[in-house]
Each structure stands twice: as C-alpha cells, then as structure tokens.
C-alpha positions in Angstrom: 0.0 0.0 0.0 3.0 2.2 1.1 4.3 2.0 -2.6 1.4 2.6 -4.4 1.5 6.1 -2.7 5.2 6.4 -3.5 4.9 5.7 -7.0 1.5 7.9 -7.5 3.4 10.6 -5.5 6.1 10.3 -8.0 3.9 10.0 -11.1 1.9 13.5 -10.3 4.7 15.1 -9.4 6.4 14.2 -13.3 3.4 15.5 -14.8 3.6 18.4 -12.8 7.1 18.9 -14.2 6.2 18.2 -17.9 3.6 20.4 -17.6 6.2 23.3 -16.7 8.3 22.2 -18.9 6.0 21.7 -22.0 4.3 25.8 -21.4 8.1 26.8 -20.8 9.2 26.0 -23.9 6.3 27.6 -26.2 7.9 30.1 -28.4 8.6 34.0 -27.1 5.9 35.0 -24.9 4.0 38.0 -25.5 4.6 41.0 -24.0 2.9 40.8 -20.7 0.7 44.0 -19.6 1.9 45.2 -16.5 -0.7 45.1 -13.9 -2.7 48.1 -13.1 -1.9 49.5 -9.7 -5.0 49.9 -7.4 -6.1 51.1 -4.0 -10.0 50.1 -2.8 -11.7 52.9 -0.3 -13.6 50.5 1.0 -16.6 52.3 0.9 -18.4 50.9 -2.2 -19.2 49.3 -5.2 -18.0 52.0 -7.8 -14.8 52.6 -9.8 -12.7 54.5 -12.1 -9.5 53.8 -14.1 -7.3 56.5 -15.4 -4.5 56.6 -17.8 -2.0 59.4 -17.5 -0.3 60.7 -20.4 2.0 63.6 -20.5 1.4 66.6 -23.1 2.7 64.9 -26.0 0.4 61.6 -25.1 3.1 59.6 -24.0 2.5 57.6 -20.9 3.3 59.5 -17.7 5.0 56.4 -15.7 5.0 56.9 -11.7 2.9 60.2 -11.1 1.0 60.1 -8.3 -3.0 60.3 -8.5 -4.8 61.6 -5.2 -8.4 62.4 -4.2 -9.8 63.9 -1.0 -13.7 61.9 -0.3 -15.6 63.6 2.6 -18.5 61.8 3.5 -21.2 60.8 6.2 -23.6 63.2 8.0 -22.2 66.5 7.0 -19.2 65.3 5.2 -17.7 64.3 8.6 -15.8 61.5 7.4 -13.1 61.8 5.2 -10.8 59.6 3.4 -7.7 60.5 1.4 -6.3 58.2 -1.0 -3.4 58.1 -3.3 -2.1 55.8 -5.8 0.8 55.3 -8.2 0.5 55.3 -11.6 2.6 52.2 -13.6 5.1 52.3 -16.8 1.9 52.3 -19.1 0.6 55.4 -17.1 -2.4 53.3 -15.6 -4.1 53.3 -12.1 -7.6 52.5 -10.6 -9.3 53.5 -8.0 -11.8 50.5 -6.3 -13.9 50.6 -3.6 -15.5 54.4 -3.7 -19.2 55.1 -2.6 -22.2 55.7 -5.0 -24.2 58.2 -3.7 -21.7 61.3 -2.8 -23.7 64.6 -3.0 -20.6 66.2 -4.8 -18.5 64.1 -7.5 -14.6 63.7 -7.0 -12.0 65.5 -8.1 -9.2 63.5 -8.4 -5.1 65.4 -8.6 -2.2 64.2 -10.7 1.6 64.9 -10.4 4.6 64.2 -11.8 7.6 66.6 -11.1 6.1 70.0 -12.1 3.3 68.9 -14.1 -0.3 68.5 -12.7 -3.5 68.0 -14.1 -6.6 67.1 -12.4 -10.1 65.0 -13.1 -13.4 65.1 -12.3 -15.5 61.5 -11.7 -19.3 61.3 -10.3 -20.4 58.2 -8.8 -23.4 58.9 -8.5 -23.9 58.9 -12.6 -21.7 56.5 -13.9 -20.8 54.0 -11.0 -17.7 52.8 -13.6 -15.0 55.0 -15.0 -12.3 55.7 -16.8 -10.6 58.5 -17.6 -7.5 60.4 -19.9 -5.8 62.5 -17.1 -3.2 65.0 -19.1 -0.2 66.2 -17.6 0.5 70.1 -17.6 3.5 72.2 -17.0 2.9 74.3 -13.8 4.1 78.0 -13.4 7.3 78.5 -12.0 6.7 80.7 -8.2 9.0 83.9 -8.0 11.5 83.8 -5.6 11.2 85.4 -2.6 14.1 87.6 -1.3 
C-alpha cells in the first residue's frame, strides 16, 4: 500500500514537471501588460481607471493620482487616498461610494506637471478616464 502512494506521488509530481516544462518551452511569450496598480476605499461598489499621459500623449509612468472623499452626516468622514500610476501610465481607483452629494475630483503629479479630473459616482458608477499632464508656473523667488 505504502508504494502505491510512493509511486502515484512520484507519477503526479512528473506531470507536474512536464507540464512546466511543455508551457516553458512555447515560443517568445507575448509581451505581458503590467498590472494596473489599485487602492479600494472601502466604501463601495464604484470605480474609475485613469490613464495618465504627458502633453505629448506619451505615458506619464510613476505620477502620483490623489483624491480627498468627505463623507457621512455633513461630510464628517473623510478619506484620502493616493495611488501610483505604472510604466503604461495606468491606475484604478476600487472601492468608492455611489451616492456622494458632490463628484470627486481627483489630482495628478509628476515633477512639475499636474492635471486634475473630475468623476461622479453617482452617474456613472464605472470610470475611466485620460488625465493629461501640464507644465505648472514657475513661483518667484522670494528675497
């Protein structure tokens, strides 16, 4: 009985390794999508996915997308989140509440550039939006 187990033990575990083997050797995998970062509120069933691009509508790799959500009885409760955007420029936001009385306005940057976007929950419970990248105005030193 002992060696029936031994030798079924040993018989998966060789299909287990042909299997690797056999999907290993399939000719040049395709370029894999990297996977879009995300952050979930918590708070709901809605979403939005934004891809950033810079002002010549190239992908803006690592800027950072934040919103500010105020909600509950008098917009007590609030809840700031922020998420990172990856090489192809995408991020998503998970998890935000339906019935906000205001929409969101959600803030890109990247270095200097900024750029901003509105989303209502309340409309369209899943997003996505083009968030482009602007130059910002250079302050004036102060002496």
């Amino acid at each position: 009985m002992l060696a029936m187990k031994k030798s079924l033990v040993r018989l998966a575990a060789c299909f287990i390794l042909l299997c690797t083997l056999a999907t290993a050797q399939t000719g040049a995998a395709p370029k894999q999508e990297q996977s879009v970062p995300s952050i979930d509120g918590g708070l709901g069933p809605c979403s939005v996915e934004f891809a950033v691009k810079n002002a010549d509508q190239t992908p803006a790799s690592d800027a950072k997308i934040h919103v500010h959500i105020a909600y509950g009885f008098l917009g007590v409760r609030r809840l700031d989140l922020e998420v990172t955007t990856n090489m192809d420029g995408k991020a998503r936001f998970d998890g935000l509440p339906s019935n906000l009385k205001k929409g969101l306005l959600f803030d890109a940057t990247k270095g200097n550039k900024e750029g901003t976007a509105f989303f209502d929950p309340g409309k369209a419970c899943k997003g996505q939006h083009t968030l482009v990248l602007a130059g910002t105005a250079q302050e004036p030193e102060q002496q």
